[in-house]
N, C-alpha and C positions, 0 to 999 in steps of 0.2 A: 472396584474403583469408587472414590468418594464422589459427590456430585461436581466437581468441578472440574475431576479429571474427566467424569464422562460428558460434559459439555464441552470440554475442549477435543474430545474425540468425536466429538459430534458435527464438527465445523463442517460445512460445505460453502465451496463459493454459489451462491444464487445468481443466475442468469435471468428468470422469468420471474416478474412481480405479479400478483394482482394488485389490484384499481385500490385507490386510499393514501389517505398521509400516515406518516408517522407521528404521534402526538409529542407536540413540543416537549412534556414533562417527560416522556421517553426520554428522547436527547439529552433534556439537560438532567437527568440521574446517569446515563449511561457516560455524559462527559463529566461530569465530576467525579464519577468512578474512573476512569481512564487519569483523569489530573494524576492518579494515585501512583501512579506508575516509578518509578524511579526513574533520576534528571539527575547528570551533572551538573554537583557546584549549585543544586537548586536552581537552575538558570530558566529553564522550559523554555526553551525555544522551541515553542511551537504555536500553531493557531491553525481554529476550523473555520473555513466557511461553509454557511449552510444554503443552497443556492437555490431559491424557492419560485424565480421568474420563472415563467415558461418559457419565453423567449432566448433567456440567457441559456436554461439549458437543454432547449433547440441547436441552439447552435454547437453548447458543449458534445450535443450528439454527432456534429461535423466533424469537430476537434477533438474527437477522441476515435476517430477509425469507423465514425457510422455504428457505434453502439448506443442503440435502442433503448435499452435499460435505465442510461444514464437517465431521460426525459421520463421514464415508466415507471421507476423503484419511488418509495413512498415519500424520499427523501436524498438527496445529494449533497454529499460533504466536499469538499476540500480540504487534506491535512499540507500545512504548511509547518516546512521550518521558516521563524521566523525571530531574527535578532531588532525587530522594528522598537520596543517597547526596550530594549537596552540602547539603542542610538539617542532615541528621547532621553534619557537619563544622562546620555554622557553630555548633550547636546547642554541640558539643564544647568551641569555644571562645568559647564567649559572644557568638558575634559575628550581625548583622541579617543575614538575606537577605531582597534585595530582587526579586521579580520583576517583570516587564515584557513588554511585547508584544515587544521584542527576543530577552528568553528565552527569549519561548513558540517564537516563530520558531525560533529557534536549539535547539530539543526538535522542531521538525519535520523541518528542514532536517538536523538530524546524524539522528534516526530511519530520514527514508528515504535518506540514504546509504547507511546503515549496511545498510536493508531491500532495498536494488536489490544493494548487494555481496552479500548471503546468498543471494539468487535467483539473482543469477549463478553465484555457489558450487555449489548443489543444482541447477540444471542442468546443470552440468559435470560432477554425480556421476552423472547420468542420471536426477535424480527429475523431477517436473511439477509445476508453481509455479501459486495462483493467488489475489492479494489479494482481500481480503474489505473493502470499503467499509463493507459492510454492518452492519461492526459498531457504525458511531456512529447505527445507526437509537434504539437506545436508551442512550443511556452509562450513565447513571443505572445501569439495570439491569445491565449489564456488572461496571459498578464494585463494585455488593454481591454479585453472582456471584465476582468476581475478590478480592475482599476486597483491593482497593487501597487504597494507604496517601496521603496528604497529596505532594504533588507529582511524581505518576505520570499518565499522560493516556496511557492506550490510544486508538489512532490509527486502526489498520485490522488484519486479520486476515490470514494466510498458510497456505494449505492447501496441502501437499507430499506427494508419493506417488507413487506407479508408475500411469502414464498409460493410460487405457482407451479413448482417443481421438488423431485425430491430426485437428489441426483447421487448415485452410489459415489462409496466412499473411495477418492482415490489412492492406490498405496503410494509409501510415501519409501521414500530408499530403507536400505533393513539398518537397524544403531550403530554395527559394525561399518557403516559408512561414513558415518559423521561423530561416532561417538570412540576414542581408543585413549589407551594408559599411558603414560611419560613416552612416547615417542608416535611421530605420525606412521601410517600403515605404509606398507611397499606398495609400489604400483600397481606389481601383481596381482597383491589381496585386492586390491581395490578393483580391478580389473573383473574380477572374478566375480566381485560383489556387486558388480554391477551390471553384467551380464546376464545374473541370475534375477537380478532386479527388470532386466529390458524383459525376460520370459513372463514376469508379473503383470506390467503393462502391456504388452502384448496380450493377456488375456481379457486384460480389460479392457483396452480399445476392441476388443472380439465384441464383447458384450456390448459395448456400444455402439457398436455397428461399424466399427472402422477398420474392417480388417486388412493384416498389413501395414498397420501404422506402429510404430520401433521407436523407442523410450530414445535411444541411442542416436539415433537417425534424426530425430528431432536437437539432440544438445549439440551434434557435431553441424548441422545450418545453423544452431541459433548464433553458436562461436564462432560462424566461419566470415563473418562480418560486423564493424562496426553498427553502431544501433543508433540513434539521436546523438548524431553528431552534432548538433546545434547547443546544447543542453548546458557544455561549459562554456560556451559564449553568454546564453544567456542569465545564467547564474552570477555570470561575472559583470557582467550590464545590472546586474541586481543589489549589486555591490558585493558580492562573495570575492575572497582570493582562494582559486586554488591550488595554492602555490606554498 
């Protein structure tokens, strides 16, 4: 493998930071390497915030499920999609902007392009990457913490820092899962594939000490309930349509 194939197999998500910042000229080489990314229509709709209060993210360790990290890792991003810097322009010249569930797409889909090229970045620098989901537990709250303006939509969180762990590599489903030629896979196969896949995970929750824990057994609770329900209200108070 060439080196950026084995840095991309190298990825882990990091949980435990040690003590330190990340130095600002880290960030901004590892964000203007991420700019790089490919964007529909050249649009980027996207933006980071870098959240450096302690206070702010004190709390962001409430509103994100009591993860620790967020407050610990060397540095805390915010990726937002964000149409804010196209509304000024329309605004400029008298002209309608219309959003749409197209655009909202299109604020997530260039976000985490833009979010997977920075983490490939800051891995390359040597720091430890690890998205934060957790931040749409409350957006609402986020929003008036963040003092977000009319067409910005924080998406998930990004915690970077020098690594205090080194956590085995988790398998990832086999290509025959996600990868097939002019027609999708029968159930079957996929059944099959996936099954062989829960025997994988199951040896590695062994390893890590979780035995008895089932690859399968986890995706049939995760689906078996809505998640943040709140999330299309508040994107939509944000001025998104997703409609």
């Amino acid at each position: 493998m060439n080196s950026i194939l084995k840095q991309m197999h190298a990825h882990r998500s990091i949980r435990q930071y040690a003590s330190g910042e990340v130095p600002e000229d880290d960030l901004r080489t590892a964000l203007e390497a991420a700019q790089c990314a490919a964007t529909s229509a050249n649009i980027q709709v996207y933006s980071v915030i870098h959240v450096t209060e302690p206070d702010v993210r004190s709390r962001l360790v409430e509103l994100t499920g009591g993860q620790e990290k967020v407050a610990e890792s060397g540095a805390f991003l915010v990726v937002c999609g964000d149409t804010r810097r196209h509304r000024i322009l329309a605004e400029q010249a008298n002209e309608p902007i219309e959003e749409s569930l197209e655009s909202f797409l299109l604020c997530a889909v260039d976000a985490s392009l833009f979010a997977q090229n920075l983490v490939l970045a800051l891995e390359s620098l040597g720091w430890g990457t690890c998205y934060i989901g957790g931040l749409r537990n409350d957006l609402a709250a986020v929003n008036e913490l963040l003092n977000l303006p009319q067409g910005v939509y924080p998406f998930y969180g990004l915690c970077v820092g020098e690594a205090a762990e080194e956590p085995w590599k988790r398998p990832r489903l086999p290509l025959d899962a996600v990868f097939f030629k002019n027609a999708y896979a029968s159930d079957a196969a996929l059944l099959e594939i996936m099954n062989r896949y829960d025997d994988d995970m199951a040896a590695y929750y062994e390893k890590r000490g979780a035995s008895g824990r089932r690859w399968i057994d986890q995706m049939e609770r995760f689906f078996a309930k809505p998640r943040r329900t709140g999330d299309r209200t508040f994107y939509e108070s944000q001025g998104a349509s997703l409609r």
